[in-house]
Legacy VTK file of the C-alpha trace (Angstrom):
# vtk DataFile Version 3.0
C-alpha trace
ASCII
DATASET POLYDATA
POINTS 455 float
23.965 34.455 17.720
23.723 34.743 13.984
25.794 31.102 13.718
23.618 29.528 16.149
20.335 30.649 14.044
21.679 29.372 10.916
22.597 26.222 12.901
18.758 26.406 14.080
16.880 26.926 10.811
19.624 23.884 9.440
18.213 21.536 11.996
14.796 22.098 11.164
14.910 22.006 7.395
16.854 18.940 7.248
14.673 16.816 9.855
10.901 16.105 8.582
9.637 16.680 12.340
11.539 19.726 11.978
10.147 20.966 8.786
6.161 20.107 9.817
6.834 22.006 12.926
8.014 25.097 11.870
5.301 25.054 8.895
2.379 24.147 11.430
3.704 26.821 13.346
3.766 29.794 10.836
0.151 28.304 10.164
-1.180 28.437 13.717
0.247 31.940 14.252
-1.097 33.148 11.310
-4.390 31.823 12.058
-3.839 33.310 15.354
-3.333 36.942 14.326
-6.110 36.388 11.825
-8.417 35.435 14.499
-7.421 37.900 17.087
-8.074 40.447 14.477
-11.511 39.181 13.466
-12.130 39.303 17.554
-11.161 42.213 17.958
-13.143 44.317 14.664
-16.732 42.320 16.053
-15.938 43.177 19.272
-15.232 46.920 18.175
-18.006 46.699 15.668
-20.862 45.756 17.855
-19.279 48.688 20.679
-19.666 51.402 17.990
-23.277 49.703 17.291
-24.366 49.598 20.975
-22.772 53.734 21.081
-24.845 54.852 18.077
-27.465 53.797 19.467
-26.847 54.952 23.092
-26.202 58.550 21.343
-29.076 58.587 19.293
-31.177 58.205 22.451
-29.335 61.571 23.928
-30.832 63.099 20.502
-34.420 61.737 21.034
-33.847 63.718 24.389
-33.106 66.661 23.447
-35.563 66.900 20.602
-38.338 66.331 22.972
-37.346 69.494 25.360
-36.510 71.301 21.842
-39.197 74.287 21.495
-39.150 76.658 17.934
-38.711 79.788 18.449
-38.821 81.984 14.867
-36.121 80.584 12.790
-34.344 79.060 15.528
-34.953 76.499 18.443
-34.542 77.025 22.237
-33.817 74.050 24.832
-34.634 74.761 28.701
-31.434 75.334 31.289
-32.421 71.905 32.778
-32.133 68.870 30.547
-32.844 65.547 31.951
-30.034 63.675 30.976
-27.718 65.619 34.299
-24.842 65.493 32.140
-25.614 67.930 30.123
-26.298 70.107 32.977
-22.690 69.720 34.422
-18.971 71.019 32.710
-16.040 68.208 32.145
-18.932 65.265 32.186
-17.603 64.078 28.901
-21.264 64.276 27.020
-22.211 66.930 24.597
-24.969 68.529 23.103
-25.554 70.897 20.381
-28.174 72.083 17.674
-26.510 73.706 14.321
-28.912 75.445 12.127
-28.743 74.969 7.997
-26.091 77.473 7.450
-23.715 75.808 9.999
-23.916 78.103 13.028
-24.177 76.535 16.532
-27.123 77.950 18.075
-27.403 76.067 21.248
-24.783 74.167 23.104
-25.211 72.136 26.185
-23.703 73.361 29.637
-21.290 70.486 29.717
-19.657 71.960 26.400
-18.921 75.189 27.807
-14.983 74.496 28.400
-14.805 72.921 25.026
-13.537 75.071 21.876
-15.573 75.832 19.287
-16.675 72.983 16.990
-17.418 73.145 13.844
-20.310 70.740 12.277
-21.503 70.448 9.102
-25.357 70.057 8.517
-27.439 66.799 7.347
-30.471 66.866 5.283
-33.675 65.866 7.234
-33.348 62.004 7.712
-29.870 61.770 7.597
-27.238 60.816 10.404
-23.932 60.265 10.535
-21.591 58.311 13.458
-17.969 58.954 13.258
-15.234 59.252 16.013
-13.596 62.930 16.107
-11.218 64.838 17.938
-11.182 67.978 19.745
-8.200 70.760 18.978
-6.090 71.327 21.469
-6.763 67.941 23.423
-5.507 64.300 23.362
-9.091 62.964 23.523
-11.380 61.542 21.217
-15.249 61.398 20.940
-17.773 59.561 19.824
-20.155 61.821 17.364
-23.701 61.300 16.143
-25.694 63.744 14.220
-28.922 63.554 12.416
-30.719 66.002 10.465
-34.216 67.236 11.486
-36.802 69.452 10.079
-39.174 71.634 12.128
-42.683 72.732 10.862
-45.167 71.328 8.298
-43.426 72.346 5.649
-39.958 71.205 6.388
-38.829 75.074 6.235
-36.449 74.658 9.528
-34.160 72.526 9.026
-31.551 71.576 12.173
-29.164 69.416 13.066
-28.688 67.800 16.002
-25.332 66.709 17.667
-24.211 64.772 20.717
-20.489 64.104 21.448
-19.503 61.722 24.428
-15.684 60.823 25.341
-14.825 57.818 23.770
-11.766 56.860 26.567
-14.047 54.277 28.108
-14.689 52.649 24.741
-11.269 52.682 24.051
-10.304 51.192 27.456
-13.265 48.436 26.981
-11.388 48.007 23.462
-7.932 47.575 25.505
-9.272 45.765 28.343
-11.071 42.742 25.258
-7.690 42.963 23.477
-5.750 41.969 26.748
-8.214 39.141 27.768
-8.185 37.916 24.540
-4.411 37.790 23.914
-4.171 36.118 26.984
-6.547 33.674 26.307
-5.141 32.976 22.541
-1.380 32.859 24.250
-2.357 29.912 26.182
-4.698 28.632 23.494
-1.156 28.612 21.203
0.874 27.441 23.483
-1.289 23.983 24.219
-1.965 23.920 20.638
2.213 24.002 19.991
2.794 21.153 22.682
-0.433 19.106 21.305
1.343 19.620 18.169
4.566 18.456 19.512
2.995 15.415 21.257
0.941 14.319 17.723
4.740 14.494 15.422
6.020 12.518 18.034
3.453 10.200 18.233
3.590 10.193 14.423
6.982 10.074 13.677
7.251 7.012 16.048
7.159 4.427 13.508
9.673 6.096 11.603
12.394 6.652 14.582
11.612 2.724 15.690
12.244 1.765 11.994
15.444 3.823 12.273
16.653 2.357 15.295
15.923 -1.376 14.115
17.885 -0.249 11.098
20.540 0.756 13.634
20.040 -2.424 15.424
20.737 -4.612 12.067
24.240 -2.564 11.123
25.364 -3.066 14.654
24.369 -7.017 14.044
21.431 -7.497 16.996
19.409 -9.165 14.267
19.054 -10.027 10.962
15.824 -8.815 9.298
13.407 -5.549 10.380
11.510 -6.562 13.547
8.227 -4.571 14.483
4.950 -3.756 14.169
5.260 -1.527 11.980
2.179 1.006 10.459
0.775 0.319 7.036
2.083 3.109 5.127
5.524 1.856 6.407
5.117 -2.074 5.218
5.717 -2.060 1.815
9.214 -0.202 2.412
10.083 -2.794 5.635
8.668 -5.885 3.784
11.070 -4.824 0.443
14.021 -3.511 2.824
13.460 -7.331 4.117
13.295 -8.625 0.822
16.622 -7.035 0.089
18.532 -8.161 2.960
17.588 -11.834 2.618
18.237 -11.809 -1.157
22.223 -10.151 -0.692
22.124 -12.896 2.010
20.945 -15.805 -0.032
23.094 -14.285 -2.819
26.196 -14.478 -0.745
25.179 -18.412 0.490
24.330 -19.385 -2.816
27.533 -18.021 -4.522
29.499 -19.962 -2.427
27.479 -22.893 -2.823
27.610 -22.805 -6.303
31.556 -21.965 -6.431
32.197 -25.810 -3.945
28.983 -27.409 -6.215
30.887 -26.774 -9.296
34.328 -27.774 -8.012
32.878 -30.713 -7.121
31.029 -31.515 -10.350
33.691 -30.924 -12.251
36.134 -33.419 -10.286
35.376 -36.259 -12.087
35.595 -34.891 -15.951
38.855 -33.927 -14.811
39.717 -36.916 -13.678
38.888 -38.637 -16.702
40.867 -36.202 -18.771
43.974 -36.938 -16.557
43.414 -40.629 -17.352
43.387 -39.858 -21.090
45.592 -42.046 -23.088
46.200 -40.354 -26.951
49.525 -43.541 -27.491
46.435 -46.029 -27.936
43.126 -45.907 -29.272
43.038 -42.152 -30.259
39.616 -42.172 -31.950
38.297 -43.325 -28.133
40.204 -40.737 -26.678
39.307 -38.066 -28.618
35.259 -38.981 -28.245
35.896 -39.012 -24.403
37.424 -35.608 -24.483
34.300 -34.363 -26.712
32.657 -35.552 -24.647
34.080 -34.519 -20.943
34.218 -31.185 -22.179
30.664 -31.252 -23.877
29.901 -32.592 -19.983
32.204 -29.472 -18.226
30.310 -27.087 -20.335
26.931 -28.233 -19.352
27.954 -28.406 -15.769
29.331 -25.151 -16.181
25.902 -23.586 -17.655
23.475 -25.341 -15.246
25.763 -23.746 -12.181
26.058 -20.364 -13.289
21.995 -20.655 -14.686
20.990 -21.490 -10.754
23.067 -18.968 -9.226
21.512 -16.450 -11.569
17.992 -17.442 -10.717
17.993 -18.058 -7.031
18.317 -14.599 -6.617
15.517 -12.415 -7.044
16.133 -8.765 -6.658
13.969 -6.104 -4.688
12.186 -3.902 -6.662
9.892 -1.134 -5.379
8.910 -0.104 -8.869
6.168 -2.791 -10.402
6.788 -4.183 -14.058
3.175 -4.401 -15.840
2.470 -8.380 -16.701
0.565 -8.191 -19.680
3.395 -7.171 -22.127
5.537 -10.050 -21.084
2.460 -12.297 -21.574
1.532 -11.274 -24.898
5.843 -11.141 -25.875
5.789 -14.870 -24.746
2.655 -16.295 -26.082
3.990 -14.522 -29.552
7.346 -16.220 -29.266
5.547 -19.612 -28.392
3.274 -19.631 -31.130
6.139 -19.180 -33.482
7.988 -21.984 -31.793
4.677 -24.518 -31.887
3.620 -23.215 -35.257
3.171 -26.846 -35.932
1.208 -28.160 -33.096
-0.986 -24.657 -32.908
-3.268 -24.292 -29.540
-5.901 -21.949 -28.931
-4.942 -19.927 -25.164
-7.393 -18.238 -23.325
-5.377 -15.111 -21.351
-6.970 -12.918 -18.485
-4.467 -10.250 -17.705
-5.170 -6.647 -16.632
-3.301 -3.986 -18.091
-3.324 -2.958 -14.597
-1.855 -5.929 -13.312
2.019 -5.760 -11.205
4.583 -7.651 -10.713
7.240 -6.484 -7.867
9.921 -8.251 -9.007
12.495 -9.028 -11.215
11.624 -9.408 -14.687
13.740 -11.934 -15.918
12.585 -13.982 -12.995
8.695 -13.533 -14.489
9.461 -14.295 -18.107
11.995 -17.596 -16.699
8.195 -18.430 -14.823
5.844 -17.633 -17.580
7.772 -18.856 -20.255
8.546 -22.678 -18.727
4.641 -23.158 -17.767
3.610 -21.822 -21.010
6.093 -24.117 -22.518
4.827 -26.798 -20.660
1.471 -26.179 -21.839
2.142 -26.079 -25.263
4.874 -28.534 -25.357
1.922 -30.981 -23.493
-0.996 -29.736 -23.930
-3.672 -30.937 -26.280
-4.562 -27.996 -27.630
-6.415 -25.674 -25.144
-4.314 -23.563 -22.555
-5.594 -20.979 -20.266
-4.124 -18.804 -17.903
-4.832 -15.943 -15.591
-2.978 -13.571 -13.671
-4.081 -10.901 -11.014
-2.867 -8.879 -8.185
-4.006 -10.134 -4.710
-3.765 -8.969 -0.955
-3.660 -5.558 -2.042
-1.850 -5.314 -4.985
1.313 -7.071 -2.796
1.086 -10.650 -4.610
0.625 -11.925 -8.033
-1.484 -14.828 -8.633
-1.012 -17.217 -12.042
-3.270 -19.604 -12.356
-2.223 -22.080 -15.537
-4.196 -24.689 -16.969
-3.804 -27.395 -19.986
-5.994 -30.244 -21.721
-2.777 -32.486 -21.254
-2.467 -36.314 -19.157
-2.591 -34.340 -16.305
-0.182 -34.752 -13.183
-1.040 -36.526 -10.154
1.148 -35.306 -6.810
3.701 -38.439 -7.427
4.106 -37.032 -10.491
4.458 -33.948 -9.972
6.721 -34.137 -7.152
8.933 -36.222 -9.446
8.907 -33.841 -12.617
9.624 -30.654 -10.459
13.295 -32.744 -10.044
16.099 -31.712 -12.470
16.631 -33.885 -15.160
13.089 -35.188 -14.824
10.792 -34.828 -17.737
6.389 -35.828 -17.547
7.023 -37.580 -21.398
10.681 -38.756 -22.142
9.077 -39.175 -25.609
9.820 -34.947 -25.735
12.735 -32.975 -26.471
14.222 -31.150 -23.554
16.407 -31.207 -20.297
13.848 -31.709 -17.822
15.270 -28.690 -15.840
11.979 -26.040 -16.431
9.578 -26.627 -13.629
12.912 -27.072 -11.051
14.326 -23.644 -12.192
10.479 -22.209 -11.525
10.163 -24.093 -8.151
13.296 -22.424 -7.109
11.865 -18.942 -7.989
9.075 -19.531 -6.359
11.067 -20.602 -3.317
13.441 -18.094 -3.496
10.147 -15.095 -3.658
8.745 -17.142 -0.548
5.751 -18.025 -2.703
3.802 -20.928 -3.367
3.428 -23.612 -6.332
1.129 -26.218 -6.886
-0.475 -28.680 -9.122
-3.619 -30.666 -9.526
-5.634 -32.909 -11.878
-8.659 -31.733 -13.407
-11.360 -33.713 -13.167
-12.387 -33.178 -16.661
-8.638 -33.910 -17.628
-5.534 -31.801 -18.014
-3.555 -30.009 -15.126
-3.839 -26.871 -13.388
-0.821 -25.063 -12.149
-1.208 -22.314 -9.320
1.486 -19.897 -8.661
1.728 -17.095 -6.063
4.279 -14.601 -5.944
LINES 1 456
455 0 1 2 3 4 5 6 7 8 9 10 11 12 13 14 15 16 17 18 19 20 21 22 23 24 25 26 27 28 29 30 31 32 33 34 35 36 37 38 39 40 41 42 43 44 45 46 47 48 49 50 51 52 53 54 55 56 57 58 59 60 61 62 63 64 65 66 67 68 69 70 71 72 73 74 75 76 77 78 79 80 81 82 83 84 85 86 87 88 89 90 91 92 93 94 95 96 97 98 99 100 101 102 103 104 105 106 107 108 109 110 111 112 113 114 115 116 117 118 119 120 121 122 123 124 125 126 127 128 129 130 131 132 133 134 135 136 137 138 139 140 141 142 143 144 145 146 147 148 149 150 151 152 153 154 155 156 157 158 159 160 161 162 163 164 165 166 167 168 169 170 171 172 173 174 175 176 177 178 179 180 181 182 183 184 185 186 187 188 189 190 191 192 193 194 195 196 197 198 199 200 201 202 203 204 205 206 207 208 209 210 211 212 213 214 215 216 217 218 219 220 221 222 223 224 225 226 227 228 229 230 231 232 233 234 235 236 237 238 239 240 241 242 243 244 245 246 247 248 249 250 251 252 253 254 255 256 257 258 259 260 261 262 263 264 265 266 267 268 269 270 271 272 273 274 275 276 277 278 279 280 281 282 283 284 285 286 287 288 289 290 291 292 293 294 295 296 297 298 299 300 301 302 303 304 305 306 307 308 309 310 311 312 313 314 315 316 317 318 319 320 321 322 323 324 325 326 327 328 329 330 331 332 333 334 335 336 337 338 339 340 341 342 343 344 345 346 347 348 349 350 351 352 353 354 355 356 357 358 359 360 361 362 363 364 365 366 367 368 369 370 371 372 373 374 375 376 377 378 379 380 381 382 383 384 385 386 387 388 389 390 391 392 393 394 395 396 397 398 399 400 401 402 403 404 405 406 407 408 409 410 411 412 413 414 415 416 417 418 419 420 421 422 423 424 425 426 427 428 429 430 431 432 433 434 435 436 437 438 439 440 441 442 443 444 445 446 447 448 449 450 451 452 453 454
C-alpha cells in the first residue's frame, strides 16, 4: 500500500494536470472546512441569540408574578409558563438573593441538585451554557440582576435554566444537512475541475501527439490549431524542423555544387604543361587555385547563411545598428553621409545574429557605398512583436524592378564603376528566403531607393 502511494503522489507531481489537481484540491477542501465552519458558528450564533432571548422572556415572567415580601420575594404556586409548574420539563426557575442563597426555586427544579449561582449587579445579565452534577446534560442559563424598591436596597437575581439537548440536536441536525450539501457541492466542484484541466490541457496533449505523429513520420511540420499561448513555441518548433531540414538539403547541395565547380580548375591543372612555357603555367596555376579558393569560400559562405537557426530568446537590434553604422563610418570616412536611424531599444529580433548583422551590414553598405549622402533607416517589431520590419532608404540612382531583379543575382553589381563582388544583396535575398520573409525595392519619386525587409 505504502509503494502504491509513493507511486501515486509520483504520478501527480511529475504530470502538470497532476500537480494543479492535487493543489486545487487541498484549496477547495480547505475552503470547504473553512466554510462549513463559518456555517456552522452563524448558525450556532444566531441559536444562542434567538435562546437568550427566549430565556429572558421566562424572566420578564416571573418578575411580573414576583411579590416583596420583607427582605425577600415570594412567587405564587401557579406560574403561567406550565413548565414551571411540572418536574423533568427541562425549564428552570430560580431567584438568588445578594448573598447567594436560593430563595425560591420553580417546581420543575425540584429533582435537580442544588445549584449554586452567583449574583449580578442590577442591570446586568449573563448567558452561558452550564452543566448539572451528577448528569450528562447541559443547559442553557440566563441571569440578570434586579433591584426591588425605590431605593435599590433589594437586590435579586433572577435565573432560568432550560435543557439545551434540542439546541444541540438542531446544531447536529444543520451540521448533517450541511455536510451533505457541501459533499455534493465538492464533489461537482472536483469533476468540474476535472472537466476544465482537461479541457485546458487539450492543446497541450494534441501538441504532444502531433509531436508523436512527426517522430513516427505521419508528417513533416506541427499541424493544428493550436491556442495562442502555444504559437510562438509551435511556430519556432516549426522553424526548427524546417531549418535541420533545409540544413541537411543544402549541405548536400553544396557538397555536389562544389564538386562540380571545382571540375574544371582541376581539369586545367591536369592539362598543365611546366616542359614549355613555365611562366604561363605557373600564372594558370595562380590562378586556378586563386579560382578553387574563391569557389571554395562562396560554397562554404552559402551553406553558412542559408541556415538560420531557431531562437526563442530575442537579440535587441539597436546595438548591432549602432556597431555597424560605427564600423561603416570608419570604412566611408572619405565619402561621409549623414543617416537618420529609428530603432527602439525595445526592438527584437528572433533570430540568428549573424544572419541580422550579414542583412544590416550589406544594405547599409549599399547605402553608403551608393548613396549620395543621406541614408535612413528604420526598424520595428510588427504583428505582435513576431516580425521585424527594416525599412532602408538612400539618395542614390535609384533601382527600377529590372534592375533590381538583376542586381539581387550573384556576381551582379548596380555600378561596375565600384569595388566589390556583387554577391551582397544575393546573400540577403537568401536570408530573407530562408526566414520566409519578404524583400523589396522601389524608386522614390523624389530620387534614391527604398529597400523593405520583413523578417
Amino acid at each position: 500500500m505504502k509503494s502504491i502511494g509513493l507511486s501515486v503522489i509520483s504520478y501527480l507531481f511529475n504530470s502538470l494536470k497532476g500537480r494543479l489537481a492535487l493543489v486545487t484540491s487541498l484549496v477547495l477542501v480547505g475552503f470547504v472546512l473553512l466554510i462549513s465552519g463559518v456555517l456552522e458558528h452563524a448558525y450556532r450564533t444566531s441559536l444562542d441569540e434567538a435562546k437568550q432571548r427566549e430565556l429572558q422572556l421566562y424572566i420578564y415572567t416571573l418578575l411580573a408574578v414576583a411579590e416583596p415580601e420583607g427582605n425577600s420575594l415570594i412567587l405564587p404556586p401557579e406560574l403561567p409558563e406550565q413548565r414551571f409548574n411540572q418536574p423533568d420539563t427541562g425549564l428552570v426557575g430560580a431567584v438568588i438573593d445578594s448573598d447567594g442563597r436560593v430563595i425560591w426555586r420553580s417546581e420543575s427544579a425540584l429533582a435537580m441538585p442544588q445549584l449554586k449561582f452567583y449574583p449580578l449587579l442590577q442591570g446586568q445579565q449573563s448567558y452561558t451554557q452550564v452543566s448539572v452534577p451528577g448528569e450528562e446534560s447541559h443547559y442553557s442559563s440566563f441571569r440578570q440582576g434586579v433591584a426591588w424598591g425605590l431605593e435599590n436596597e433589594n437586590p435579586f437575581t433572577f435565573a432560568v435554566l432550560e435543557d439545551a439537548a434540542p439546541l444541540q440536536a438542531q446544531v447536529g441536525q444543520f451540521r448533517s444537512t450541511m455536510w451533505h450539501w457541501l459533499g455534493l457541492g465538492a464533489l461537482l466542484l472536483i469533476l468540474a475541475q476535472w472537466l476544465v484541466l482537461r479541457w485546458g490541457f487539450a492543446p497541450l496533449n494534441a501538441l504532444a501527439n502531433a509531436l508523436q505523429d512527426m517522430q513516427r513520420g505521419g508528417a513533416d511540420r506541427l499541424e493544428g490549431n493550436f491556442p495562442r499561448e502555444l504559437r510562438p513555441l509551435t511556430d519556432n518548433l516549426n522553424l526548427l524542423i524546417e531549418n535541420e531540414r533545409r540544413q541537411r538539403e543544402k549541405t548536400r547541395h553544396t557538397l555536389a555544387d562544389l564538386a562540380h565547380s571545382l571540375k574544371t580548375p582541376l581539369a586545367v591543372l591536369k592539362g598543365l604543361k611546366f616542359s614549355g612555357d613555365s611562366n604561363t603555367a605557373c600564372r594558370t596555376l595562380t590562378d586556378q587555385v586563386q579560382r578553387m579558393d574563391s569557389i571554395i569560400s562562396y560554397q562554404l559562405q552559402r551553406a553558412v547563411t542559408s541556415s538560420p537557426k531557431s531562437i526563442l530568446r530575442g537579440t535587441p537590434v539597436a546595438p548591432l545598428l549602432h556597431k555597424i553604422l560605427d564600423a561603416l563610418e570608419k570604412v566611408y570616412r572619405s565619402k561621409p553621409s549623414e543617416v537618420q536611424s529609428a530603432c527602439s531599444e525595445d526592438t527584437l529580433f528572433y533570430g540568428d545574429e549573424g544572419d541580422l548583422m550579414e542583412v544590416l551590414g550589406n544594405l547599409l553598405d549599399n547605402g553608403y557605398k551608393y548613396g549620395a549622402g543621406q541614408i535612413g533607416i528604420a526598424i520595428e517589431n510588427i504583428a505582435d512583436g513576431r516580425k521585424l520590419s527594416i525599412r532602408l532608404t538612400d539618395n542614390g540612382p535609384g533601382l527600377d524592378k529590372e534592375k533590381w531583379k538583376a542586381v539581387t543575382q550573384r556576381g551582379v553589381r548596380a555600378d561596375e564603376q565600384q569595388s566589390g563582388q556583387g554577391i551582397g544583396l544575393a546573400v540577403v535575398v537568401d536570408i530573407v528566403e530562408n526566414y520566409e520573409g519578404r524583400i523589396s525595392a522601389q524608386s522614390l519619386s523624389e530620387g534614391g531607393t527604398e529597400i523593405t525587409v520583413q523578417l
